[in-house]
N, C-alpha and C positions, 0 to 999 in steps of 0.2 A: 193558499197557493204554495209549493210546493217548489222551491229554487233547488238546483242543482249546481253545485261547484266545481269546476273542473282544476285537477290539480295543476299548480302553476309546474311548467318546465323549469329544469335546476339551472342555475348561473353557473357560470364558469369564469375561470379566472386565471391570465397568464401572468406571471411576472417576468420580469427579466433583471439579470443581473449578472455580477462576473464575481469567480471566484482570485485568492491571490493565487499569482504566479511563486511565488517563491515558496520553498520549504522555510519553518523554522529552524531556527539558528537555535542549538542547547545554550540553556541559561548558566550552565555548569563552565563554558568557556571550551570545554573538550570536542574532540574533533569528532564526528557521527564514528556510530560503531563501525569495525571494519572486520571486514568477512576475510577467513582463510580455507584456501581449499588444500584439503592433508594429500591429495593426489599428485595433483600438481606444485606441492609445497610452496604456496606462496600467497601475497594479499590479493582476491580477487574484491576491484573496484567496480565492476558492472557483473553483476551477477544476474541470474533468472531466477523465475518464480514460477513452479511448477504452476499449470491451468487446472491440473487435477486435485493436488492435496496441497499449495502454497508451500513446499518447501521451497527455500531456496537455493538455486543450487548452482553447480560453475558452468561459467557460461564454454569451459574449452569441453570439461570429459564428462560434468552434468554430475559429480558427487557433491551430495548434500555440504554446506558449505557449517563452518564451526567459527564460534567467536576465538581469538586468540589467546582469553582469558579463560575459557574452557580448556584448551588444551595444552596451557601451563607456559604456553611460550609469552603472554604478551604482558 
């Protein structure tokens, strides 16, 4: 006799869970890097993130934003 086995359907599986709210704190004790914009010469603290290519960039006139260490001021 001749059994036929029919494949079992797949399980699925949700979990739930939450991620932390908070950013990490640097272990170095130093303040998060801080973005300058050469246009508007000054420290921009809320800056954008291009949707296209991730640059970062200022949130008033939209140039690419530069660390302060790069451009010899900081």
């Amino acid at each position: 006799m001749l059994r036929i086995i029919e494949p079992r359907s797949p399980i699925y599986v949700t979990v739930a869970g939450s991620m932390a709210q908070t950013s990490p704190t640097p272990s170095n004790g130093h303040d998060p890097a801080t973005l300058y914009c050469p246009s508007c010469a000054r420290e921009v603290d809320d800056p954008l993130t291009c949707g296209d290519c991730s640059a970062v960039i200022c949130r008033v006139c939209g140039t690419p934003l530069e660390m302060p260490e790069d451009l010899g001021i900081g």
